[in-house]
N, C-alpha and C positions, 0 to 999 in steps of 0.2 A: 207519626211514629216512623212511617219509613224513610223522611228524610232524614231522621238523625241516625240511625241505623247505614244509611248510605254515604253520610258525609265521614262515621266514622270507620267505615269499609274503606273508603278511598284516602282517608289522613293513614290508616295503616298498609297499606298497601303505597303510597307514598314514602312511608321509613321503611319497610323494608326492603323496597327496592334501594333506597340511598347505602342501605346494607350490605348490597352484594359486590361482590367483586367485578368490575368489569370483566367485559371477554379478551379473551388469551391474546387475541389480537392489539387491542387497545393497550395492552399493560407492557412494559417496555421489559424488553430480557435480561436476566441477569448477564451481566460483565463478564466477560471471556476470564478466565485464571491464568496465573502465568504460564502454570502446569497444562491446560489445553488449547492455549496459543501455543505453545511450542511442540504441542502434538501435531498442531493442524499446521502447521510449518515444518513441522519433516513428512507429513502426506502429503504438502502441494509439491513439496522437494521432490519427492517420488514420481508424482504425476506429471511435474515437468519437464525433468530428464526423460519421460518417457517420449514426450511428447514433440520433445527437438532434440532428440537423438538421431545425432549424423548430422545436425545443424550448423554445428560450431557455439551455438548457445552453450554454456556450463551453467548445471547449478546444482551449487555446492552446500549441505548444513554443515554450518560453522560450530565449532567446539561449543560456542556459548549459548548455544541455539537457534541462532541467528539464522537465516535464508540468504545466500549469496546468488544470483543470477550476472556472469558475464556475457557479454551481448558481443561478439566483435563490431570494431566498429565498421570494417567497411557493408557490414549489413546493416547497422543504423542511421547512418550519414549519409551522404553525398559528400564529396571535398568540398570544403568552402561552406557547407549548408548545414541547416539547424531545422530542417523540414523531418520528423519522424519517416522513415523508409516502414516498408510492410513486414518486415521480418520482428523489428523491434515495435512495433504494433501488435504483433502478434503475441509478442512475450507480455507486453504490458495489457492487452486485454485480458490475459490470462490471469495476471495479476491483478489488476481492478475487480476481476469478479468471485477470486478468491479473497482477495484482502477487505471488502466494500463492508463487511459486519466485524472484522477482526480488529482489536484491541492493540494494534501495529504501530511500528513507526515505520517510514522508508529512508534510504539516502540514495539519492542517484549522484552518480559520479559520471561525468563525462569527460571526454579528454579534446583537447583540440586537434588540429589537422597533425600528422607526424613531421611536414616540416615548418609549420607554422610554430611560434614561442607565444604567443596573445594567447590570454586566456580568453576575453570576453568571446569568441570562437567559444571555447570550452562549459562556459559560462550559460550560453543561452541556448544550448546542447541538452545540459541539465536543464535547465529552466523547459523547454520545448516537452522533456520526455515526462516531467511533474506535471505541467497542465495537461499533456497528454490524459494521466489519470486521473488529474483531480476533474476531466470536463467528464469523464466516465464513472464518477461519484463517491471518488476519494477526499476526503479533506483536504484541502492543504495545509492547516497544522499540522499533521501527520509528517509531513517531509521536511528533509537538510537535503540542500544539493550541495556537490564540491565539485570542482573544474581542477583538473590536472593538464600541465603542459605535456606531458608525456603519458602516453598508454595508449592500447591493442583496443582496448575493449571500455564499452559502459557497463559500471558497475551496478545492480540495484541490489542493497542491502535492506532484507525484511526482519525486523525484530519486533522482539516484547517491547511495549509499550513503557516497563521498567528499564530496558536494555538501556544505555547510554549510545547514540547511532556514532558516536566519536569512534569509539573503541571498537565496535561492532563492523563496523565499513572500515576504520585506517584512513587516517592523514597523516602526510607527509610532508617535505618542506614543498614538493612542489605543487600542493594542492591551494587552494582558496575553498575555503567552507562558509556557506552561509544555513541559519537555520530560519 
């Protein structure tokens, strides 16, 4: 008698654990809304102007909701080089550890030297500040870079995940876009 009592102690105890929900842990979160992605994109706006204030860093929310950070460049380059300097390390760890759960897209934009005309300068500028945060555990689906002949500054445009990064960052004749 008591093994059939036990084996059917243990078949229900069996189903009802297949019943339960895993732990909160295990279960993946729901998806960011468009509505609290662009909440938590005007509080990083807030805490990063706070935070390179006096830097020459900008960062700007854009009309659409967007997150703009400009970088000057002579704080992200060296002439000639495509090595991330520590100021623009700085800005992008900031952003990797903000962005690493958020429902984002990015566009980095870099520019080349001011009297150099080659983009591929330009080119692997972007390319250099994207692996930057994908090696710090952003996708790179997630990112378009674009290289412009001309500009001050790296651009990184953070958006909704709906956002179009076209419209959101601007392209011009003299950029080169890749996604």
């Amino acid at each position: 008698m008591r093994l059939p009592l036990f084996i059917a102690t243990l078949l229900l105890g069996l189903f009802a654990g297949c019943a339960t929900n895993p732990p909160a842990a295990a279960r993946p979160g729901p998806a960011a809304s468009p509505a609290t992605t662009k909440a938590s994109l005007l509080a990083e706006q807030r805490r990063l102007a706070a935070l390179f204030r006096g830097t020459g860093v900008a960062v700007v929310a854009q009309p659409d909701g967007s997150l703009r950070v400009d970088v000057p460049l002579r704080l992200c380059f060296d002439s000639g080089r495509a090595e991330v300097k520590p100021t623009l390390a700085s800005v992008l760890d900031r952003l990797a550890s903000s962005q690493r759960n958020e429902a984002t897209r990015l566009l980095v934009t870099a520019p080349t030297d001011p009297a150099a005309k080659a983009l591929l300068l330009a080119t692997e500028r972007a390319v250099a500040a994207r692996d930057y945060l994908v090696e710090r555990g952003l996708d790179a689906t997630r990112f378009s870079i674009s290289a412009v002949a001309r500009g001050s500054v790296v651009k990184i445009v953070v958006a909704t995940a709906a956002s179009p990064l076209s419209r959101a960052g601007g392209t011009g004749p003299s950029e080169r876009s890749t996604g």
